[in-house]
C-alpha positions as CSV (number, residue, x, y, z in Angstrom):
1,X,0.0,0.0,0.0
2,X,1.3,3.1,-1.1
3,X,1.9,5.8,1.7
4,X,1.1,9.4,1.7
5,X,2.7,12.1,-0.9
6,X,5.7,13.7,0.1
7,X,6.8,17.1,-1.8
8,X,10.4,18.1,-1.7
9,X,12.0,21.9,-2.0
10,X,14.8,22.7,-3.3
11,X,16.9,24.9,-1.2
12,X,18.9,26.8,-3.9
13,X,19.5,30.0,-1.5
14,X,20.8,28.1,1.4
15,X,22.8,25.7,-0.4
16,X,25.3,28.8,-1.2
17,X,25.0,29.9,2.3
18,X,26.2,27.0,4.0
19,X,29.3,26.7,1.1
20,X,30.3,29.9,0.5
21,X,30.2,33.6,1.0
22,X,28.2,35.0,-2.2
23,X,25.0,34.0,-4.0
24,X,24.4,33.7,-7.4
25,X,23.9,36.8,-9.7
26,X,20.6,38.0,-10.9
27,X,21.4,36.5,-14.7
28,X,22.7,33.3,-13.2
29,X,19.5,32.8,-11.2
30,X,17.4,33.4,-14.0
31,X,19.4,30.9,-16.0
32,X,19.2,28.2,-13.6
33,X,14.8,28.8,-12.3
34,X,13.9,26.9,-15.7
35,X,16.0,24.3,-15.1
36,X,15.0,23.7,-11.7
37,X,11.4,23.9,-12.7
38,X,11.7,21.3,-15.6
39,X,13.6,18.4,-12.8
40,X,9.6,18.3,-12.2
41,X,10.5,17.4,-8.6
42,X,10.0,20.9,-6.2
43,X,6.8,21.9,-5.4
44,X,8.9,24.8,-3.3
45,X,12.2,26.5,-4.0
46,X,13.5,28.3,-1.2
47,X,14.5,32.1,-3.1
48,X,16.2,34.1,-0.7
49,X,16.2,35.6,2.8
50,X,18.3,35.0,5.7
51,X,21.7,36.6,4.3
52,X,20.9,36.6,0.5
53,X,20.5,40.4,0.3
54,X,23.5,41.3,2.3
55,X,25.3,38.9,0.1
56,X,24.1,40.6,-3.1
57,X,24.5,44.1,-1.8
58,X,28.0,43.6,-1.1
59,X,28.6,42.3,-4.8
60,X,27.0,45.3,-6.4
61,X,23.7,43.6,-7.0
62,X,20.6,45.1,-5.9
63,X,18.6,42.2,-4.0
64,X,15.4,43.4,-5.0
65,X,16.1,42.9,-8.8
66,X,17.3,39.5,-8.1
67,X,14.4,38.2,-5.7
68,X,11.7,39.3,-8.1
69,X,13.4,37.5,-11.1
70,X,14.1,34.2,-9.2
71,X,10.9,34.3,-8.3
72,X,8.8,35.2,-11.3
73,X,9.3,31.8,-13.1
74,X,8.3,29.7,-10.1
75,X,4.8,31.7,-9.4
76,X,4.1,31.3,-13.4
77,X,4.1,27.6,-12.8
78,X,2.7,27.6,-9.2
79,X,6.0,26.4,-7.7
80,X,5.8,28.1,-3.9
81,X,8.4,30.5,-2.9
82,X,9.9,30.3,0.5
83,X,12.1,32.8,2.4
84,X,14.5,32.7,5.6
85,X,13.4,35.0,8.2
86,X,15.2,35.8,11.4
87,X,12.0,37.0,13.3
88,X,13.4,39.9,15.9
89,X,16.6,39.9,13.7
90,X,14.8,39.3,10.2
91,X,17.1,39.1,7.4
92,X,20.0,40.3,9.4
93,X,22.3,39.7,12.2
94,X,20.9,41.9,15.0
95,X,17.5,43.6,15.9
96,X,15.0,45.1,13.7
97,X,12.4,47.6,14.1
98,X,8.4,46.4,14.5
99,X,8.3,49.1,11.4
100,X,10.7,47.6,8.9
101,X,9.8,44.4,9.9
102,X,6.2,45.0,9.3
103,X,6.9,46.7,5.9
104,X,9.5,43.4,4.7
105,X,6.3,41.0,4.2
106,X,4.3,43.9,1.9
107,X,7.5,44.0,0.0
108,X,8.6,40.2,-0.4
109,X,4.8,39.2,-1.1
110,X,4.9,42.2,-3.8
111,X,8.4,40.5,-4.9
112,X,6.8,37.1,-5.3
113,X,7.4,35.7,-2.3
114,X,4.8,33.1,-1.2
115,X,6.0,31.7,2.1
116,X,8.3,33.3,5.1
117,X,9.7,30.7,7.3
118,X,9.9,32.6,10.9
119,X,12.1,31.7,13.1
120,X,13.7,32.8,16.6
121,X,16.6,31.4,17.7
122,X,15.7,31.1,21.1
123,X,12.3,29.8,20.2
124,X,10.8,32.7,21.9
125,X,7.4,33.3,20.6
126,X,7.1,36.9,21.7
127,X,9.8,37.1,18.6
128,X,7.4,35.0,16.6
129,X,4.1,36.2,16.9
130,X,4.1,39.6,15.5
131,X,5.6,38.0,12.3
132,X,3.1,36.0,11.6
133,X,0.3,38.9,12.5
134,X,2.2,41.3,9.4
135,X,2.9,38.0,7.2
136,X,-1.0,37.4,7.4
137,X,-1.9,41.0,6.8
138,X,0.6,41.1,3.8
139,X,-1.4,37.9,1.8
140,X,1.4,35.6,2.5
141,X,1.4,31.7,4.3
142,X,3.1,32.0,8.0
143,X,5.6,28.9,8.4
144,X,6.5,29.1,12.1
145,X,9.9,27.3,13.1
146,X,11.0,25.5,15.7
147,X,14.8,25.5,16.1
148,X,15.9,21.7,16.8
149,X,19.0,20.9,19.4
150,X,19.7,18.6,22.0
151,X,19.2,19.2,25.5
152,X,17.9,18.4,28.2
153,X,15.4,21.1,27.9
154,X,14.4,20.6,24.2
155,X,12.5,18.0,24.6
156,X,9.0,16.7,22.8
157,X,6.6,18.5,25.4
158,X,8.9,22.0,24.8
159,X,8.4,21.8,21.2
160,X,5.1,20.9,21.2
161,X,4.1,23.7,23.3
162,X,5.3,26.4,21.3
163,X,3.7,24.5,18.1
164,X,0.6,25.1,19.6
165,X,1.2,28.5,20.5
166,X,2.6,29.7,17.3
167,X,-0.5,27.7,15.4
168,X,-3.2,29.5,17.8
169,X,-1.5,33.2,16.5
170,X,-1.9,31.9,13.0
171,X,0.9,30.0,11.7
172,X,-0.6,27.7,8.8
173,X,2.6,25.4,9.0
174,X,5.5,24.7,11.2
175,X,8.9,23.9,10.1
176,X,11.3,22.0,12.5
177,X,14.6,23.6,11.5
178,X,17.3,21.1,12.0
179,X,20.2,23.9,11.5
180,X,22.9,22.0,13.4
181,X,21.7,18.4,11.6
182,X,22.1,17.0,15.6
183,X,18.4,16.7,16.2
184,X,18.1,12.6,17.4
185,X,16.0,10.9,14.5
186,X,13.8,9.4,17.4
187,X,13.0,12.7,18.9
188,X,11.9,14.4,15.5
189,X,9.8,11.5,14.6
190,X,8.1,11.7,17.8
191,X,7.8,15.2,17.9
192,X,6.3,15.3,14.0
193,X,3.4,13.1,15.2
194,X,2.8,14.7,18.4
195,X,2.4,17.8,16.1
196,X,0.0,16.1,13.7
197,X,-2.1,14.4,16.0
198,X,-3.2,17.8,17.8
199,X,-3.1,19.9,14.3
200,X,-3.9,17.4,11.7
201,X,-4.3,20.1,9.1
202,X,-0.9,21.6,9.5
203,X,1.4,21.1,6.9
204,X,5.0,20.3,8.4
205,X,8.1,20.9,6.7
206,X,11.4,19.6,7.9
207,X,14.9,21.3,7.3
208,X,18.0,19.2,8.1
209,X,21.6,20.2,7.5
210,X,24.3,17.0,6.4
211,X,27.2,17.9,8.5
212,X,27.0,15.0,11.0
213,X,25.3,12.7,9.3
214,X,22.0,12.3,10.9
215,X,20.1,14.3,8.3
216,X,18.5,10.4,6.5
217,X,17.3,9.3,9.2
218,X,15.8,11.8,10.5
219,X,14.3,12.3,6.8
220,X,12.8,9.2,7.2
221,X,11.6,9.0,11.0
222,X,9.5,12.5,10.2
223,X,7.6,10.8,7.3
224,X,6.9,8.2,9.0
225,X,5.2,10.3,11.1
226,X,3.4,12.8,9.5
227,X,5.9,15.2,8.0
228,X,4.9,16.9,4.1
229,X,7.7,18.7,2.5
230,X,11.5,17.4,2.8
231,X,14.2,20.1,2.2
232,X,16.8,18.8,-0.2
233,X,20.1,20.1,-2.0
234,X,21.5,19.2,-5.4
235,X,24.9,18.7,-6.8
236,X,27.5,19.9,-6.6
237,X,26.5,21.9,-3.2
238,X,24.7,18.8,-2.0
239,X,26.0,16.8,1.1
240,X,29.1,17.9,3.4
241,X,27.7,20.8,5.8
242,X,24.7,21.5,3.3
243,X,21.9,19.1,2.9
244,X,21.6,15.5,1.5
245,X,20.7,15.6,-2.4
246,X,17.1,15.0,-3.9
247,X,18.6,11.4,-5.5
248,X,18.8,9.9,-2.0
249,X,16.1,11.2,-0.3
250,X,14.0,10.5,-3.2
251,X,15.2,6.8,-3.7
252,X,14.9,6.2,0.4
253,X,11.1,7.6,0.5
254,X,10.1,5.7,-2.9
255,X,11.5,2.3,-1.9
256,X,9.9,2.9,2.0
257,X,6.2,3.1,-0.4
258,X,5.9,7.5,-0.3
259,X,4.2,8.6,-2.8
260,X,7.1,10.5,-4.4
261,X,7.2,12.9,-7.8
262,X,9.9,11.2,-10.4
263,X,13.0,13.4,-11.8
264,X,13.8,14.6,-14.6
265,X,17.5,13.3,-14.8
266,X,18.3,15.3,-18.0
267,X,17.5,18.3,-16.3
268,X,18.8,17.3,-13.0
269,X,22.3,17.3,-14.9
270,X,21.9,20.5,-16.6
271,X,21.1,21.9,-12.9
272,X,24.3,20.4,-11.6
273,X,26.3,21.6,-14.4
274,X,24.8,25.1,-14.8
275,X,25.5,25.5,-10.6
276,X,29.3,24.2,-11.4
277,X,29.5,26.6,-14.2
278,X,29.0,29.4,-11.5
279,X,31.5,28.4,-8.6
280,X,34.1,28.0,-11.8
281,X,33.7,31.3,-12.9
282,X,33.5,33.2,-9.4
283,X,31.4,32.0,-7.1
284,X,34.0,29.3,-6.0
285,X,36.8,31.1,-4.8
286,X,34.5,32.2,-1.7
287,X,33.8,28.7,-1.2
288,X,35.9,26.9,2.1
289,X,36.9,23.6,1.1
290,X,36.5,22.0,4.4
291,X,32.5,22.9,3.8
292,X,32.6,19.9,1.1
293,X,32.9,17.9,4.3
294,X,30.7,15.8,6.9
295,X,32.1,15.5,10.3
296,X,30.6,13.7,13.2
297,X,32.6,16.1,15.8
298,X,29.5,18.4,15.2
299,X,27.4,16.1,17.3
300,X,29.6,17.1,20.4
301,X,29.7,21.0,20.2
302,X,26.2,21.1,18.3
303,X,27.6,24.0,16.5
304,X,26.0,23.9,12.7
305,X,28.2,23.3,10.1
306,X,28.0,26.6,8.1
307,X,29.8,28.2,10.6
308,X,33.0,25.3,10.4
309,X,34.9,27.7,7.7
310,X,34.7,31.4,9.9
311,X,35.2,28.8,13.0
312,X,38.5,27.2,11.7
313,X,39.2,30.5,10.6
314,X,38.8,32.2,14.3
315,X,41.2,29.1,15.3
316,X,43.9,30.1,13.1
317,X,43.4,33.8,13.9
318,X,43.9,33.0,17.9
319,X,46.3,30.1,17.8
320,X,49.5,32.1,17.1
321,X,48.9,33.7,20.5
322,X,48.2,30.8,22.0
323,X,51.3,29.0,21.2
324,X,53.0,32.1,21.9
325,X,52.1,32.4,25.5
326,X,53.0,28.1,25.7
327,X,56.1,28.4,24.0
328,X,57.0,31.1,26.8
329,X,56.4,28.7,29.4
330,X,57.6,25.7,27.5
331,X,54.7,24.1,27.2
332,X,54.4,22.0,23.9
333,X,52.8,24.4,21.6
334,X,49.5,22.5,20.4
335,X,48.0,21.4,16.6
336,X,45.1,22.8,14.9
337,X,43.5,19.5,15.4
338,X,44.2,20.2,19.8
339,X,42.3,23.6,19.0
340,X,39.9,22.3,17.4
341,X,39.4,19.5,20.1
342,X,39.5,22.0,23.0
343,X,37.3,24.9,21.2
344,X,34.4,21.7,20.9
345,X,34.9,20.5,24.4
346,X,34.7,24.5,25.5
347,X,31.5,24.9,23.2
348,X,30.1,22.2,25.3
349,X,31.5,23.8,28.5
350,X,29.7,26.9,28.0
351,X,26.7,26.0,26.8
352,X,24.9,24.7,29.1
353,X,25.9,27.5,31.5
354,X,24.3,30.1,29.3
355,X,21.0,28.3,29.2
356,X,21.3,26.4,26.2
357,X,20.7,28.6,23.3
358,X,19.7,26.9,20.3
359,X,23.3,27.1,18.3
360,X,21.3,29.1,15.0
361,X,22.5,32.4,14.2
362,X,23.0,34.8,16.0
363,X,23.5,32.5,18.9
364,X,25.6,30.1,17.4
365,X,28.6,32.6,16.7
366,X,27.6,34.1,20.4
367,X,28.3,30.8,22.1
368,X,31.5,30.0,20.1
369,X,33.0,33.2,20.9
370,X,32.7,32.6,24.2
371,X,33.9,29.4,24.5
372,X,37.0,31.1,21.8
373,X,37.9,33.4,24.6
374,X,38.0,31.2,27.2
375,X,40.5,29.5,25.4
376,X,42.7,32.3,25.1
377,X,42.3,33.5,29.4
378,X,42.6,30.1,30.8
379,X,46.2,30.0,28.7
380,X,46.8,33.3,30.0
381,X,45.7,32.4,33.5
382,X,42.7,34.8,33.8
383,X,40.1,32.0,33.8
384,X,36.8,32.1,32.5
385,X,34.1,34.3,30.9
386,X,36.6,37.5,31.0
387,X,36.4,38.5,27.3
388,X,32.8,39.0,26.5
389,X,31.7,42.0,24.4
390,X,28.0,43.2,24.7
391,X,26.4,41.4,21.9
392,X,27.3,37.8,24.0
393,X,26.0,39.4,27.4
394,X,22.8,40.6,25.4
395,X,22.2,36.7,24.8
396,X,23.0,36.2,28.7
397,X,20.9,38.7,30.1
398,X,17.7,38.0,27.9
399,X,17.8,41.5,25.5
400,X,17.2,39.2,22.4
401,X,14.2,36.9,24.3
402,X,14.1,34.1,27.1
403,X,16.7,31.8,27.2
404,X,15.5,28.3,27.4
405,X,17.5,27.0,30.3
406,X,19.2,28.5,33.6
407,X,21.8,30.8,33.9
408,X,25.2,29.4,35.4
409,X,25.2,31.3,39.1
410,X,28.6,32.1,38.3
411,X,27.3,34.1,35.4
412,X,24.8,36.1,37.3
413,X,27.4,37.0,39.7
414,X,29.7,37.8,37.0
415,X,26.8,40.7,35.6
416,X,25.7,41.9,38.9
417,X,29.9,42.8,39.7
418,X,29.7,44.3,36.7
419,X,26.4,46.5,37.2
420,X,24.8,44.4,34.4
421,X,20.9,43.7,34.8
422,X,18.8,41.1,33.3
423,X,15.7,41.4,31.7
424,X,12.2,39.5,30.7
425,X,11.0,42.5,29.0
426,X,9.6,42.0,25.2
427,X,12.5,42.3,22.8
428,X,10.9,43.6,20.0
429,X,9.5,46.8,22.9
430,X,13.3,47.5,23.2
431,X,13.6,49.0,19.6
432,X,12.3,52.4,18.2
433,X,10.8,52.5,15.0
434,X,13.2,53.9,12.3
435,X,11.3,54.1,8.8
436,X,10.4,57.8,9.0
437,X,14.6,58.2,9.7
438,X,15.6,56.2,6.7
439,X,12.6,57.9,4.6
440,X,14.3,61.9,5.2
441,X,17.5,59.9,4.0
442,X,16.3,58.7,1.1
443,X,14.2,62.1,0.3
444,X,17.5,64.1,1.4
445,X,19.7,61.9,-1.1
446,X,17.0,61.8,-3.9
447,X,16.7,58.0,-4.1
448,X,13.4,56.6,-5.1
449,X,11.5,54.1,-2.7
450,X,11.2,51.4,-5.5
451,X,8.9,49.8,-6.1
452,X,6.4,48.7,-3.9
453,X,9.0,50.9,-1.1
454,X,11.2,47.9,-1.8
455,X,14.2,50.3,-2.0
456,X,13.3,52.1,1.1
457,X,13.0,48.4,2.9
458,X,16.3,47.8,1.6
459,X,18.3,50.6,3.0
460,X,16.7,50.2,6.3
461,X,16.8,46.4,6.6
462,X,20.9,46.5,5.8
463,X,21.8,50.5,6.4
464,X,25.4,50.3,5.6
465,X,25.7,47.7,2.6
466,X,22.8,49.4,1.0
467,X,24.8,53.3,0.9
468,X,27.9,51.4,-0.4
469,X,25.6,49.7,-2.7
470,X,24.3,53.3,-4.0
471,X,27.8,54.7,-4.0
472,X,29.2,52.0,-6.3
473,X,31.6,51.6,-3.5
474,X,30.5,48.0,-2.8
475,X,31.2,46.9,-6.6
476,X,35.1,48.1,-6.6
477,X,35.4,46.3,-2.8
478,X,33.4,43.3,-4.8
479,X,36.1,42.9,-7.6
480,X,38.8,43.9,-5.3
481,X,38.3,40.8,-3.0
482,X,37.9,38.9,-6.1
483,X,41.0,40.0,-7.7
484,X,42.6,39.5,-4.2
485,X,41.1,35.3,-4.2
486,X,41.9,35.0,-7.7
487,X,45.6,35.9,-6.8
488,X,45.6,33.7,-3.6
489,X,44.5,30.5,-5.6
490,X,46.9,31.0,-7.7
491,X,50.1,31.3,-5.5
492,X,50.7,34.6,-6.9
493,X,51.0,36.7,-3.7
494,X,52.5,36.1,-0.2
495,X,50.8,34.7,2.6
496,X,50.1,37.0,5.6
497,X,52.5,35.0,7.5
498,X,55.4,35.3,5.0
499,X,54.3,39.1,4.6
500,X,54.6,39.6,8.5
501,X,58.1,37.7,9.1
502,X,59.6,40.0,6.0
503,X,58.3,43.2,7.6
504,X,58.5,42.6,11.0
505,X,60.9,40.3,12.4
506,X,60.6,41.1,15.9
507,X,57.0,41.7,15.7
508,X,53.5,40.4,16.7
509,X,51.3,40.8,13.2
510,X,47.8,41.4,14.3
511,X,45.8,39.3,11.8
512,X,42.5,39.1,11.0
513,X,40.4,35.8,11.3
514,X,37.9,36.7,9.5
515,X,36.4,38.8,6.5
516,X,34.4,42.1,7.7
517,X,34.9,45.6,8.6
518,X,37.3,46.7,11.2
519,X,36.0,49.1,13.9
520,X,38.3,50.5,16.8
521,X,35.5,51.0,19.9
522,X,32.0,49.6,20.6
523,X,29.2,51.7,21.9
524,X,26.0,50.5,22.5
525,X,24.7,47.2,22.9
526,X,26.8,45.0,19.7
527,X,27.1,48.3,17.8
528,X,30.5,49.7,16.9
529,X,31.8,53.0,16.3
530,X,34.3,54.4,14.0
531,X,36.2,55.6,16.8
532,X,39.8,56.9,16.7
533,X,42.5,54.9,15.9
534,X,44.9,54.2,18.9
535,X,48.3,56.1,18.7
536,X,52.0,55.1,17.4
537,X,53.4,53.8,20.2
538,X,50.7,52.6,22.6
539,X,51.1,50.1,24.8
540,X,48.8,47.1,24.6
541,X,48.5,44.6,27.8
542,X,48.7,41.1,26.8
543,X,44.9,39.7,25.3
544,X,43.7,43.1,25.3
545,X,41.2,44.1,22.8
546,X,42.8,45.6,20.0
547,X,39.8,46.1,17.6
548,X,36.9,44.3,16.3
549,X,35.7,43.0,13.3
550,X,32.2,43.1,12.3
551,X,31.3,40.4,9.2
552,X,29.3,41.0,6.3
553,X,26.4,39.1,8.2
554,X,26.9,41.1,11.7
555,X,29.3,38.8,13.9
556,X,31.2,40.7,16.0
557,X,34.3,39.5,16.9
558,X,37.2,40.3,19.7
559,X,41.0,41.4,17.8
560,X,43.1,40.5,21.1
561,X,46.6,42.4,20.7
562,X,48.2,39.4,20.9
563,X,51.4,39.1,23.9
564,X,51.1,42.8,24.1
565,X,53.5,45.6,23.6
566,X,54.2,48.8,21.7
567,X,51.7,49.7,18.8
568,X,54.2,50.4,15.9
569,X,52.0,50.1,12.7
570,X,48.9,50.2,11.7
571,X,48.2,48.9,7.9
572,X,44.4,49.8,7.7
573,X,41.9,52.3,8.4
574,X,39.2,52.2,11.1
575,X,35.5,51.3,9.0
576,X,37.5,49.7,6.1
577,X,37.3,46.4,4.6
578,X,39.5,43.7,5.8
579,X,39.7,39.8,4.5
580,X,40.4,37.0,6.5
581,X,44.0,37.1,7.0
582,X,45.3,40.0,6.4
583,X,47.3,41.7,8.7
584,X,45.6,44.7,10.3
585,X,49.1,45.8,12.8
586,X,52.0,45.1,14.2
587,X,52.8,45.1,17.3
588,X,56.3,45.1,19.3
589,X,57.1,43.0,22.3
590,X,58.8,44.4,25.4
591,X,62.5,43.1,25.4
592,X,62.5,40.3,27.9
């Protein structure tokens, strides 16, 4: 007996997210939407959201150009659209106003955009709700998300309680959004027919990422159960910290007796080819190799696999120090593979003493950093939790919504010495409205609002990558960074470490671990100000904060100066552009 019909989406957007930097251009998208619509297999192609437009913005693209013409093939054929959406955060990295917010879902409906899949990644509803009010009032289908981990507080009865709430505000469909790929098989299967037995109507939809290797059977435990839809990648992004190809999870639901849609294999191919074609000509060189891989460490840390490549990359940034401060004391200095160990046992360390977050973004990156200090103080003997910038105490203190679990005493100690206070207030309360702001900018620099005000969403949804958008600063930075990974690939310029030992022999080189902007001083709560540079000659204590560097998507991230010493270069300017890797100072070691 055949078993119920299971649709599949293709998630095109967040394939290139979990690779790389960059998304396809406009003209590439639009070559590649036929294709995908004649493999005859997606009822739903995930479009954009999450950090598409930020991606696109910072290549010179305009977003809104790009969503509409992705999109206009599938709604000609009745293919649903569906959109990541951050809830408080939206389509960025930190807070939103209720205004913006509000005005996204008139614009992405007006775009094409059939479905927004809401999520908070604390699972706080109060971060939900009001999304799924504006999402209804805008003409489009609510998909509420639950944000799977494993804890001992994420249990069945958690999830199912918010499914409930989230359903009685509206939501027409949940999602259970397996980010990390460490949700236990068992636990979504029960929690998909817990789900369906109190809302038998609701269509779920279930999102799990390859990187430890779970991702199958949990596939298959959620359809056994109830589950509808089944996200799915393709080749050549399918598999390794992405998501498992349509082949396999097509095959595996056919031969259990689903009720599957065939593929078109000729079309299939020219999908995988046409998606080569672009990481050949451009897209590739912002793609981390170790990406391509599954690894079962995830399982420990729970830390999704998207974030391996700017992880391995914070490693490398802080392991010089490290092994400085060993080599000092004679220690053995320790492997990026010992890093890597100790960073995962850390991760697993903290997070339980921050209340287990659900490791999604923002959160993910928060926890992480953490746990990245900590590594760096215990070597220098400072202990724990010393190194924390704002943006992590927000988390702690509950300014981005409730945290699941209990706060470590030792942590609410920590913020009452420091005069920090915690909160249960209503995030979204927290923010002013900002529209009528970004409206006197526009009128004061003579843009136009767009279409359907989608230009006037744009600038206030991602405020800085929009200007340099305008500017046609963001194009030359664009094909700078590309001229600058074209080089790198092909051996044609030295590395920053061969750079620092011919300049600075007796030096610290300040390096940057990741790609992002490079700020001097914070102000505010994870906001950072183009302060003035420090002086010539200033003397830096040893882990100190020497800058920070904001990414493209909003992590923040702690510059220590290294072993300390005299400031005696500084090879950028505050508010610039920096890559992974390049040196950002030098810095000169008292003589011992």
């Amino acid at each position: 007996m055949t078993k119920k019909k299971i649709q599949f989406s293709l998630v095109y957007r967040d394939m290139w997210q979990s690779s790389g930097k960059f998304q396809p251009r406009k003209d590439q998208l639009e070559r590649i939407a036929p294709v995908i619509i004649e493999m005859g297999c997606f009822s739903r192609v995930e479009t954009n959201g999450g950090a598409f437009e930020q991606v696109n913005l910072l290549a010179g693209e305009n977003p809104n150009d790009a969503v509409r013409a992705f999109c206009k093939p599938f709604n000609e054929v009745g293919i649903k659209t569906h959109m990541l959406d951050r809830g408080l955060n939206a389509l960025r990295m930190y807070t939103v106003p209720d205004d913006v917010r509000q005005l996204q879902y008139k614009v992405k409906h007006a775009q094409g955009v059939d479905i927004p899949r809401i999520f908070c990644g604390l699972n706080d509803t109060r971060n939900i709700i009001p999304s799924i009010k504006w999402a209804l009032e805008a003409g489009m289908t609510p998909q509420a998300t639950l944000c799977i981990t494993t804890s001992p507080v994420h249990t069945v009865e958690y999830y199912s309680r918010i499914a409930d709430e989230v359903i009685a505000a509206g939501a027409q469909e949940i999602c259970l959004k397996d980010m990390a790929g460490i949700g236990q098989p068992a636990m979504l299967g029960k929690l998909t027919k817990t789900i369906k037995e109190n809302h038998p109507d609701i269509i779920i939809q279930y999102h799990g990422h390859s990187g430890p290797g779970l991702s199958m059977a949990s596939i298959l435990e959620v359809c056994n159960n109830g589950a509808d839809i089944i996200d799915t990648a393709i080749e050549p992004l399918s598999w390794g910290k992405v998501h498992p190809d349509i082949i396999s999870v097509q095959s595996m639901l056919k031969n259990e007796g689903f009720d599957v849609p065939e593929i078109n294999m000729n079309a299939y191919m020219k999908a995988r080819s046409l998606t080569q074609e672009f990481i050949d000509e451009w897209l590739g060189y912002f793609i981390n190799p170790a990406n391509k891989h599954m690894s079962s460490l995830l399982l420990g840390c729970g830390l999704p696999g998207g974030m391996m490549g700017s992880m391995m990359a914070d490693l490398g940034g802080i392991m010089g120090t490290i092994n400085n401060i060993r080599k000092k004391r004679g220690d053995a200095e320790l492997t990026t593979d010992d890093m890597l160990v100790n960073l995962f046992n850390e991760v697993e360390y903290v997070w339980p003493r921050v209340g287990y977050p659900p490791l999604v973004t923002p959160f993910s990156q928060y926890v992480k950093n953490i746990a990245l200090m900590n590594l760096l103080t215990m070597e220098q003997g400072k202990g724990r939790f010393v190194m924390m910038d704002d943006a992590m105490w927000g988390m702690i203190l509950g300014k981005s919504g409730k945290i699941p679990g209990e706060i470590d005493p030792e942590l609410i100690e920590l913020a009452k010495k420091q005069g920090r206070e915690f909160t249960d207030a209503d995030p979204h309360t927290l923010i002013p409205n900002a529209l009528d702001d970004f409206r006197k900018e526009m009128d004061e620099n003579g843009w136009d609002y767009g279409k359907d005000d989608e230009e006037l969403y744009e600038l206030a949804m991602h405020p800085e990558q929009y200007r340099n958008f305008k500017s046609g600063q963001a194009k030359k930075n664009f094909l700078a960074d590309l001229q600058k990974a074209k080089d790198a690939a092909l051996g044609s310029t030295l590395s920053p470490k061969e750079l620092a030992e011919f300049k600075h022999a007796k030096a610290d080189a300040i390096v940057s671990p990741v790609n992002g902007q490079i700020f001097w001083d914070m102000q505010g709560e994870g906001e950072c100000a183009p302060a003035v540079e420090p002086f010539i000659g200033k003397e830096f204590k040893e882990g100190e904060p020497f800058c920070y560097i904001q990414t493209p998507w909003g992590e923040l991230t702690t510059i220590p100066a290294a072993l300390g010493g005299k400031l005696v270069e500084i090879t950028t300017k505050g508010g610039s552009k920096v890559r992974r890797g390049d040196v950002l100072a030098y810095i000169e070691r008292a003589h011992e």
